[in-house]
N, C-alpha and C positions, 0 to 999 in steps of 0.2 A: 295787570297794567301793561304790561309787554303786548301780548295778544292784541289788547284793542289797541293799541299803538300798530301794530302790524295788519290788524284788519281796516283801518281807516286809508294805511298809506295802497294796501290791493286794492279798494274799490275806486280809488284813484287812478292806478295807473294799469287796473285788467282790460279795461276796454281798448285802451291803446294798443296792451300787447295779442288780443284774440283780433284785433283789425290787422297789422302787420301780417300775426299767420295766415291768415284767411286772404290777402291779398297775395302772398306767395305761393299758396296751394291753387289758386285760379290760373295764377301764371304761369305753373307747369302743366295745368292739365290742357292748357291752349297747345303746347308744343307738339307735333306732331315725330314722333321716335320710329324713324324709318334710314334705310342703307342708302348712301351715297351715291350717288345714280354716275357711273363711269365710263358708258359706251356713248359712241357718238356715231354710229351707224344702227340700223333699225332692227338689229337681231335679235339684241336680247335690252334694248336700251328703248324698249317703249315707253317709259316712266319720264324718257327725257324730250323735252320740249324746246323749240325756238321760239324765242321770241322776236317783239319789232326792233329792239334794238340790236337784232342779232344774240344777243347773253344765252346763254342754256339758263333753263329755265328746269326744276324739278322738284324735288323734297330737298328739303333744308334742313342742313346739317342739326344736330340737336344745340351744338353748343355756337351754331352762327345766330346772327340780328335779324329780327326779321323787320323785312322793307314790306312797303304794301306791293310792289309787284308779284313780290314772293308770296301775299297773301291771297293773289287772286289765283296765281297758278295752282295753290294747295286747291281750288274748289274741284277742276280738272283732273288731281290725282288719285285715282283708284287701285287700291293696298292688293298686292300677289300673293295670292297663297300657295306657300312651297310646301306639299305633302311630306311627312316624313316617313326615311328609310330605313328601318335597320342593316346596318353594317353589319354584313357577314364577313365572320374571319376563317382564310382559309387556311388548311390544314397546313402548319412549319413544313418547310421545304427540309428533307433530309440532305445533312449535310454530306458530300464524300470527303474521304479517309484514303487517302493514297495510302499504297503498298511499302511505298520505300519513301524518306525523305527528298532524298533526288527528284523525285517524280513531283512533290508536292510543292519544293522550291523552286522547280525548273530548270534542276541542275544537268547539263547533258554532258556526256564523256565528249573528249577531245577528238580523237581518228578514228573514221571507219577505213578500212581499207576493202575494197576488192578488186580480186583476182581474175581476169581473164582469160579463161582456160577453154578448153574441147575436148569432146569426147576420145581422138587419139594423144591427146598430150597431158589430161588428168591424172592419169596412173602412175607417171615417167616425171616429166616435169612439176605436175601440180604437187605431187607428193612431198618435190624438193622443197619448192617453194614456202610449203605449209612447215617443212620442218625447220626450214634458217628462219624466217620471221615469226611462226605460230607463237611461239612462249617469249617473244618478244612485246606482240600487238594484242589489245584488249579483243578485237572484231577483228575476222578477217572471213569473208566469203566470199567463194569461189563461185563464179558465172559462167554456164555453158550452154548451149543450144540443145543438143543432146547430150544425153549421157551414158555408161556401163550402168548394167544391172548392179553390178558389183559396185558400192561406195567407197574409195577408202577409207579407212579407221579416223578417225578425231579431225574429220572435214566437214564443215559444211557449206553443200554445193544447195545452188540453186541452177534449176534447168528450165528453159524459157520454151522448149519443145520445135526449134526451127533454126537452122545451121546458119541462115541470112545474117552476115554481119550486121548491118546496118539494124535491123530488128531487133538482132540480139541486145546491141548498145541502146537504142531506143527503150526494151523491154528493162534493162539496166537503171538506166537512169530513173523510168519511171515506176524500179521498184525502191530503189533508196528513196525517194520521194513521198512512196507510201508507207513507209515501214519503219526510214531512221530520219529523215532529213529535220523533226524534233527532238531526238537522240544526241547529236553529234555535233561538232563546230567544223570539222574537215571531213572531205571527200579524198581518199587518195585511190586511182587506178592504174590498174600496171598492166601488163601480160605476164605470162606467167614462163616467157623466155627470156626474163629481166630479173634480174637480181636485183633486191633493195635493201639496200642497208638503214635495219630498224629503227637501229635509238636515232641515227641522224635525220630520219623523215619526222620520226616524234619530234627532234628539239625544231624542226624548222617549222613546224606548226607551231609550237609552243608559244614562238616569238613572234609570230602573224596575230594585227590584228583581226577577228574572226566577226567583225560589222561591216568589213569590207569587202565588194565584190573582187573576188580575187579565183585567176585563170592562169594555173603557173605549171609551166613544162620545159618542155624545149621546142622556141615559136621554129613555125616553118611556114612558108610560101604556099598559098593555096595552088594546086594545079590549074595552068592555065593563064594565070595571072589578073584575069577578069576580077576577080575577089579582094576588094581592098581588106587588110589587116591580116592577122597570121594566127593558126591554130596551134594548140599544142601536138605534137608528134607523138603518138601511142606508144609507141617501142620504148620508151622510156619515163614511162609514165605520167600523171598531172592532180594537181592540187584544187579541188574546187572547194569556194565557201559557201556553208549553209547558204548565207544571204545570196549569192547567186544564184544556189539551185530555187531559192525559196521564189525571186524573180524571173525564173525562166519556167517556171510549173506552170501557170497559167498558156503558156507557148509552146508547151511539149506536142500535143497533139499537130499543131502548125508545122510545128517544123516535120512531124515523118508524112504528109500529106506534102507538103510544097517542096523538102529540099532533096534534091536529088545528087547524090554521091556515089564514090565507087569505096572509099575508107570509112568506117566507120569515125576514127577521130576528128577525118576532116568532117564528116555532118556533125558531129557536134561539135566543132568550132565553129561552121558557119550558122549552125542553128542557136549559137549564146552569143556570136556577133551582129547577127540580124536584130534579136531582142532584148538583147543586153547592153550592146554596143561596147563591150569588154573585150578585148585580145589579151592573147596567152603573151602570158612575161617572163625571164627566165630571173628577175631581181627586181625584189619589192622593199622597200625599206631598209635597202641595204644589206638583204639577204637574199644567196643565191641559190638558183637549184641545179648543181650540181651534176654532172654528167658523165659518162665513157663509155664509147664505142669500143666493143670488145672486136680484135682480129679473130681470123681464123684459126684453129687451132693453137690459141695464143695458151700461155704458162701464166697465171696472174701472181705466182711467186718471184715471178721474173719482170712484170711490169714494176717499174720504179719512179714514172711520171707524175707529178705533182698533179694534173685533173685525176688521174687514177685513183689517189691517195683521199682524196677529198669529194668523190663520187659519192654520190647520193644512189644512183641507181648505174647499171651496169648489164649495154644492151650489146649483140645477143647473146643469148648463155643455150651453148647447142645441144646440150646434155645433162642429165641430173651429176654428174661426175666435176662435171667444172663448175653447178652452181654450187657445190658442197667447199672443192675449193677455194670459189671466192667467199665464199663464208666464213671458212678458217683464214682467210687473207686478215678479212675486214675486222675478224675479232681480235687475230692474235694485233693489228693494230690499235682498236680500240682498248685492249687491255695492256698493252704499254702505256698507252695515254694516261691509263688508270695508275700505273704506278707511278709513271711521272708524277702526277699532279700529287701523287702518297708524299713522295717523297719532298715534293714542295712545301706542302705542308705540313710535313714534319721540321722542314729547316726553319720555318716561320716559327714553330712553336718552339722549338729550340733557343732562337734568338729572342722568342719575348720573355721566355721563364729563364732567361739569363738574369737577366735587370727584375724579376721580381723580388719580394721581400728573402723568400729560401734559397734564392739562385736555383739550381737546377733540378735542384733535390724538389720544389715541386710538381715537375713534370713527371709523368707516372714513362711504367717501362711498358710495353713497346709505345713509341710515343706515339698520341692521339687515338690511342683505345682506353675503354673504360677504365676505373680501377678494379682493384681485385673485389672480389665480395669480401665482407666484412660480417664474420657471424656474429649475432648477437648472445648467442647460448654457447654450452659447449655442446649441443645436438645436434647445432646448424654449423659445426667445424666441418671441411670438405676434408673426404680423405685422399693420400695417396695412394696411387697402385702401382707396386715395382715386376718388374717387366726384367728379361733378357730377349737376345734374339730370340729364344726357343721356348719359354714359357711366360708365363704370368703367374704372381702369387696373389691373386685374388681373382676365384673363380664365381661364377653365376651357380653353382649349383652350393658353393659353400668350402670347397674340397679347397684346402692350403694352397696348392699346386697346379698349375694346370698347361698341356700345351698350346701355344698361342698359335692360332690359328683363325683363317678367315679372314675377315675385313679389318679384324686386331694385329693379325700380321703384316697385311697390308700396310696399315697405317704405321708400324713401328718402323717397315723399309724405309717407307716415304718419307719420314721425320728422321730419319740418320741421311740418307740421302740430303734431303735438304739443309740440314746442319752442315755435314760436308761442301755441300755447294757452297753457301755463306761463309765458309771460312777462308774457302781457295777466292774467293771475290774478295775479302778483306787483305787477306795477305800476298795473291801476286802483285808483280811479279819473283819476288825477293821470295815465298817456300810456295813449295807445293805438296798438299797435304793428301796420306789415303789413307781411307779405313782399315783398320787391322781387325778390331773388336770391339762391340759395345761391352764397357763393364759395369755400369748399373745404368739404370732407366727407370724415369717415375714420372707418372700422368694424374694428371685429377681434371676434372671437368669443371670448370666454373661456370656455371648459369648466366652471370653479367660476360665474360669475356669470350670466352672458349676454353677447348682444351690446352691446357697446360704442360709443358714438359718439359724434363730437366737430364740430361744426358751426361753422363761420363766416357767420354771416348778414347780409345787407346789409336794413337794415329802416328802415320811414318811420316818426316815432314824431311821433306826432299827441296836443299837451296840451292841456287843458282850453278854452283860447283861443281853439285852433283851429290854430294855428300847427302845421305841421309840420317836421321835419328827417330829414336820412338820416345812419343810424349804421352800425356796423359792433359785431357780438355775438357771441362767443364763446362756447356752450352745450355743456353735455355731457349725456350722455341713456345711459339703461341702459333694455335691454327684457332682466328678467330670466327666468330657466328658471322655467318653471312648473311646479305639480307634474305628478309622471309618475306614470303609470297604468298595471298591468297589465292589458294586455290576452288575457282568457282563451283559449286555442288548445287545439284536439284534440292529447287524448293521441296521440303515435306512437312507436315502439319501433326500434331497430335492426338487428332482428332481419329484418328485412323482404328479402326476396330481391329483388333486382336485373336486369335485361335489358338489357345492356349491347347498343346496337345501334349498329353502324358500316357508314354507307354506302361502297360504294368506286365510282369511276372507274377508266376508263382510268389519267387522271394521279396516281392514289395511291396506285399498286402499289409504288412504290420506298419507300411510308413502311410497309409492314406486316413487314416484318422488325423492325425498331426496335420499334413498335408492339406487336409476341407478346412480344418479349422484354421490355418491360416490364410486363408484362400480368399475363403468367406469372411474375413475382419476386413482383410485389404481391397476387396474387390465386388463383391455379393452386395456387402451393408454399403457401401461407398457410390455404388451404382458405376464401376467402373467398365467402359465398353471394351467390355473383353469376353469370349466364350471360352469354356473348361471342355476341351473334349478326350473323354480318356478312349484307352486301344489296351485293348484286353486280351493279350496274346496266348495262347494257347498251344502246348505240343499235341500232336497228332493224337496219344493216350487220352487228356484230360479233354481234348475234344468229343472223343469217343460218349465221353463219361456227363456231359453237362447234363442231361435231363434226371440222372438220377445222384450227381455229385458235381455241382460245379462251383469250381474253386474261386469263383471270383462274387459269389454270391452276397456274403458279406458287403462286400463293397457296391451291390447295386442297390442293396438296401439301405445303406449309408446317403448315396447319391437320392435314392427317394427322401430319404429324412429332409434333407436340404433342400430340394426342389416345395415341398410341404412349407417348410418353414421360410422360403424366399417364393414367392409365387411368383414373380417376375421372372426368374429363374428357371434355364432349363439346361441341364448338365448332359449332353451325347452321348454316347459311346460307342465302340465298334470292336466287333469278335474278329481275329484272325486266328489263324491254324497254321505253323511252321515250325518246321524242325530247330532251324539256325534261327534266332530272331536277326535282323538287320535293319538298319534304320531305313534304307534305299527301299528294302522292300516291303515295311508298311507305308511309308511313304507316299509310293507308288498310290495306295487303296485311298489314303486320307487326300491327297493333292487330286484322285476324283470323282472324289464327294464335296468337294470345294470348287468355289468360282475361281477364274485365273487370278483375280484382282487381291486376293485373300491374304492376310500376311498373317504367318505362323511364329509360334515361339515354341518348339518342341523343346522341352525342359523335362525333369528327374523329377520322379516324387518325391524325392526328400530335399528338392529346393524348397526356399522359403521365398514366395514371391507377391512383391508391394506394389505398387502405384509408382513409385518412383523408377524402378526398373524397368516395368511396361513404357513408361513415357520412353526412354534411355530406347529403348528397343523400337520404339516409334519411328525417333529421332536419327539411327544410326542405320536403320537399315531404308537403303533406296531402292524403287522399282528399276530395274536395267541399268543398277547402278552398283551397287554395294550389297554385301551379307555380311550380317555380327553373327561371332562368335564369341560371345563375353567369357571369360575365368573369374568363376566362382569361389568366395572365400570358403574352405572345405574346417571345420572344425579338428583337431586332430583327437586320436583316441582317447579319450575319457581318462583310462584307466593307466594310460602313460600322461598327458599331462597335469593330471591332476593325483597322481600316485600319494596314496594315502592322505586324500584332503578327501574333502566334502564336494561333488560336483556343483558346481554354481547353476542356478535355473536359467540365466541368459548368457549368453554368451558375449563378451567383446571384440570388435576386431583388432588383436593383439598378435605378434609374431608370439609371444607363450601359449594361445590360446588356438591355433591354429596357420592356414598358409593360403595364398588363389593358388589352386590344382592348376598348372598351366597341360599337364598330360590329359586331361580331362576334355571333353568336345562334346561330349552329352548336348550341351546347350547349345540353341541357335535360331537366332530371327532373322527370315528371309521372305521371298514375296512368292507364291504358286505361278508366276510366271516366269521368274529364276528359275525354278527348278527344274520346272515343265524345259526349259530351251537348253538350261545342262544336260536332261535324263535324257532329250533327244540328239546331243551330239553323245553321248554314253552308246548309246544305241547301238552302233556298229561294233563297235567292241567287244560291248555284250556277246553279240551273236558269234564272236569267236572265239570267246573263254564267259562262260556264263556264270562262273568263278564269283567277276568282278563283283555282282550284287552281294556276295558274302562279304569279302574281302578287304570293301571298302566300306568308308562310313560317308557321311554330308561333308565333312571338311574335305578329305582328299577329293569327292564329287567335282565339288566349286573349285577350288585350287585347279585343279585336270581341267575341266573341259566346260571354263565357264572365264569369258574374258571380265567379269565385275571383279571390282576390288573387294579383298578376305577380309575387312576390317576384324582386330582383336583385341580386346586390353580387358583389362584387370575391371572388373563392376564390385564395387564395392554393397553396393544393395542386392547383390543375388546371394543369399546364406544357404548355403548347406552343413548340414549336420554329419557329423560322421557315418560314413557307412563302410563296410566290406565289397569291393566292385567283383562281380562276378567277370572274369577273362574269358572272353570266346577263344580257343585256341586256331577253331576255324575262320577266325578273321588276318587279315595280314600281317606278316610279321614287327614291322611297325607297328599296326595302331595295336595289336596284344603286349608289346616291348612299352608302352605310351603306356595301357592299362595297369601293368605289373609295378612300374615304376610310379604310377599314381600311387596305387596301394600302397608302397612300399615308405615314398614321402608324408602319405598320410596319416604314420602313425604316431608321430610326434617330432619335434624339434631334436636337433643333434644333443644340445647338451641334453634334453630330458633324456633321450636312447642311453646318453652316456652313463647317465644317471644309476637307470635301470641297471645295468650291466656293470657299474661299479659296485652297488648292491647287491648284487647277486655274486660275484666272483666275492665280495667279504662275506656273505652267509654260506659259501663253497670253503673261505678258508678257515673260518671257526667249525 
């Protein structure tokens, strides 16, 4: 019923709805679906048409009305065919990785300075100069025409190769330009017959804005007077900013072609007024630059004039002797300054921890340094050490007692002195106090503060009368940590390949089994960039004897084992024949069989040595810079520390279980061109006691007659296992005295010794 109820009402109303579609489907397929036609000039807008009534005339939008004008243009329009292109994509642009953040945020240091010097006043003056400001200024290089063969020591000169002022400043200019003028925010130049006082040319930068062209000296009158504006005056130096050098670069060439002078600062004043239209100012924003014409023959401990006091620079200085003077002028003023300002605020913090909740008791002692450290354990408690004038009862070798001596006596003068001194400032005029005796003394070092000290003094206190008496004064004294200073070091990389060289003896053969087999866990399987070369020393007898007995045979066969079993792998060696072994003199053979470039780790075969060590050795030793000598942690004898126990298979680094041999110098990473430039200042020496090759070893080498730094400290990844050291007696009497007393700390800790020897005196009295 339903159904035919539903097929009666479709055959009614399907024809209406298949006419409706079919009338819709007609009327889109008339539309013609084409892009919007946009040019009105004839380049690429051929598709568009004028018509009589002026109208553009083209394809029609899909979704406009269409008029019959529009329908007659559609017969006119013929459809473009745009071939298509595959899009090739080219290969990612590699991004760079600056070296340092600085570099990659744009961060540039504040002052460069240089120095204008000559080949007769680099030696004499330049030298001074470089020593009052050097360890002042981040940059400072010296500019000269010519120069000495000879450099001095921690200078860096540049020479332009031509005595011509004018050229020279020229050649000046347009090397900061090339080099720093993206580096730096200030230019400062001086002569090098000018004193300049450091930290104040720093703070007057500090407070310059450095967007502004700024030309700051001391202005002077062009000769002549034809020259409108005024240049800064050389003899006392001048301040340029980046931003003016960065607009006078383009001008540089112009000005040494057009301007003609007989000074060089007057050409570069008239060469950054021409094209900068800036003259030199001696106060910018309310900051001055400072000045003093020095007299002849003048005392600057005698000068007491308010410009003197306040000089920035200080012109001329005739000799390296007066500019040393005004150096200790300017400092012992700036370091009152310093205390003043201590002592300011110390009163500030006095008066505000009045009124706080504790009153005064929250201000710590001495006021405005740290607190003390605060151990958390009783392991991290700091100890005291007590002290008289003449000894100390806490020595570095362990011994109850010891005379105080060296830089330990030194400093106990210095801190009774100074105590003394603070007390005659507290209490004149009314006593005046003098040391009789110290009667106890006690120091400890605090890592947060400083060293700490606490005196008992026995003193004559003499009043106004005349009258004297002896007291007893209990003082306390801080000599706090000063600031610390990065000191800049040569990049070096870890990357650096390694020459691992092991001497052997007769008596060493029993350690080189041990020795591959840790060699090869840490470095062989690891693929670590290091080579193993051993030096197979032989006396003149077993020399004789190798083709029918040679003692190191074993061990070449061991060396094939490994080479077999690492094919990557190839393990050196090298035969010598000497009476005396000496490190100097196979040395000699290994450093040339090696390139210069070559960095060594001559080590013991009974070191134990890792990947982590190698790095350490990488890291610490620099080409024309530095040599390590690490101290190795030495195991102590077996049979003394471990008496009647069971020996353990690994060892810990524990003071029970051993000690770092500081007597010991076996060990040492250095570069073959170190060595090569010591052994040839050695040289001469040699040939008038030939002795020395015995006598000495690598450390005293480098120490003697090599100006790098001896770097040495404790490595805790370098393990050696106990051994007995064989003593050359024909080496010098130190390093055999070094030898002996190795051995001798080597055998175990004190109490364990004591141990022994208690033991034994009660099996002597039963």
């Amino acid at each position: 019923m339903r159904f035919s109820a539903f097929n009666s009402v479709l055959r009614s109303v399907g024809p209406v709805v298949i006419g409706i579609s079919l009338g819709f489907t007609l009327s889109l397929l008339s539309v013609n679906w084409t892009e919007d036609a946009c040019y009105l000039d004839g380049g690429e807008g051929d598709d568009v048409t004028v018509g009589h009534d002026g109208q553009l005339r083209g394809a029609r939008k899909p979704n406009s009305i269409s008029t019959l004008n529009d329908a007659e243009s559609e017969e006119d329009f013929e459809p473009r065919i745009v071939p298509y292109k595959q899009v090739q994509q080219s290969p990612p642009k590699k991004v760079f990785r600056a070296k340092y953040i600085s570099t990659e945020l744009g961060m540039r240091e504040r002052l460069f300075v240089g120095i204008l010097t000559s080949k007769n006043t680099i030696n004499t003056l330049g030298v001074a100069v470089n020593r009052t400001i050097g360890h002042h200024l981040d940059t400072v290089v010296f500019f000269t025409g010519t120069r000495n063969r000879k450099v001095p020591h921690g200078m860096f000169v540049v020479s332009h190769g031509d005595e011509r002022p004018i050229w020279n400043m020229f050649q000046n200019v347009k090397y900061v330009l090339d080099r720093h003028v993206h580096e730096y925010d200030w230019f400062y130049f001086a002569q090098d017959d000018a004193y300049t006082e450091a930290d104040r040319i720093k703070a007057l930068v500090d407070h310059l804005s450095m967007d502004r062209e700024i030309y700051m000296g001391l202005p002077e009158e062009f000769i002549g007077g034809g020259m409108r504006g005024k240049y800064c005056y050389g003899g006392f130096g001048y301040v340029l900013s980046r931003t003016l050098l960065l607009r006078l670069q383009p001008h540089l060439e112009n000005c040494r072609n057009d301007i003609l002078s007989a000074r060089p600062d007057e050409w570069l004043g008239r060469c950054i007024i021409d094209y900068t239209s800036t003259n030199c100012v001696s106060e910018y924003q309310g900051l001055q630059y400072h000045h003093y014409e020095l007299g002849k023959n003048s005392d600057p401990s005698r000068e007491q004039s308010e410009p003197f006091k306040k000089a920035l620079t200080v012109h001329p200085v005739s000799d390296p002797e007066q500019m040393y003077r005004l150096h200790r002028y300017f400092t012992e003023v700036e370091l009152q300054k310093t205390y003043d300002e201590i002592a300011k605020l110390q009163a500030e913090i006095k008066n505000v921890s009045a009124v706080a909740f504790e009153g005064n008791r929250s201000a710590q002692w001495p006021v405005g340094i740290n607190p003390p450290f605060e151990p958390k354990s009783r392991f991290e408690v700091l100890k005291w050490e007590y002290f008289t004038e003449e000894e100390i009862y806490s020595c570095v070798d362990g011994s109850p007692k010891c005379d105080l001596r060296g830089v330990d006596r030194v400093d106990v003068a210095d801190v009774i002195e100074v105590a003394v001194t603070e007390l005659n400032k507290k209490y004149k005029p009314v006593l005046h106090l003098k040391k009789q005796q110290l009667i106890n003394g006690y120091r400890r070092f605090d890592p947060v503060r400083g060293m700490e000290y606490t005196l008992d003094l026995q003193l004559e206190v003499v009043n106004q009368n005349g009258h004297s008496r002896s007291v007893a004064k209990r003082v306390h004294l801080l000599r706090p940590l000063s600031r610390i200073e990065i000191i800049p070091m040569p990049y070096v990389t870890e990357a650096t390949r390694i020459h691992v060289i092991i001497p052997l003896t007769l008596q060493d053969r029993g350690h080189v089994d041990r020795f591959l087999e840790v060699f090869a866990s840490n470095a062989f399987e690891t693929g670590e960039n290091a080579i193993l070369t051993f030096l197979f020393i032989y006396d003149p007898v077993e020399a004789q004897q190798v083709s029918q007995n040679d003692i190191f045979a074993g061990v070449k066969a061991q060396i094939s084992t490994y080479e077999h079993k690492y094919p990557t792998v190839k393990v050196p060696w090298i035969s010598v024949k000497t009476e005396t072994p000496s490190q100097i003199k196979f040395m000699d053979i290994i450093s040339k069989k090696h390139p210069v470039d070559s960095l060594f780790f001559l080590a013991h075969v009974n070191t134990n040595v890792n990947s982590e060590f190698l790095n350490r050795c990488r890291m610490n030793s620099i080409n024309n810079w530095q040599v390590f000598f690490p101290v190795h942690f030495q195991d102590f004898n077996p049979d003394v520390a471990y008496h009647n126990q069971q020996h353990p298979a690994a060892v810990d680094l524990v003071k029970e279980a051993g000690h770092f041999d500081r007597g010991s110098f076996e060990e040492a990473c250095f570069y073959n061109t170190d060595y090569m430039a010591a052994r040839s200042r050695m040289a001469a020496d040699v040939q008038e006691n030939e002795d020395l090759l015995e006598t000495l070893d690598i450390f005293d080498m480098f120490l003697k007659y090599s100006g790098l730094h001896v770097f040495r400290a404790v490595e805790p990844a370098l393990h050696q296992q106990y051994s007995y050291r064989a003593c050359n007696p024909r080496l010098s009497e130190d390093i055999y005295h070094r030898c002996v007393q190795s051995n001798m700390e080597g055998l175990g800790s004190r109490s364990q010794l004591a141990m022994l020897l208690f033991e034994q005196e009660q099996g002597n009295s039963t």
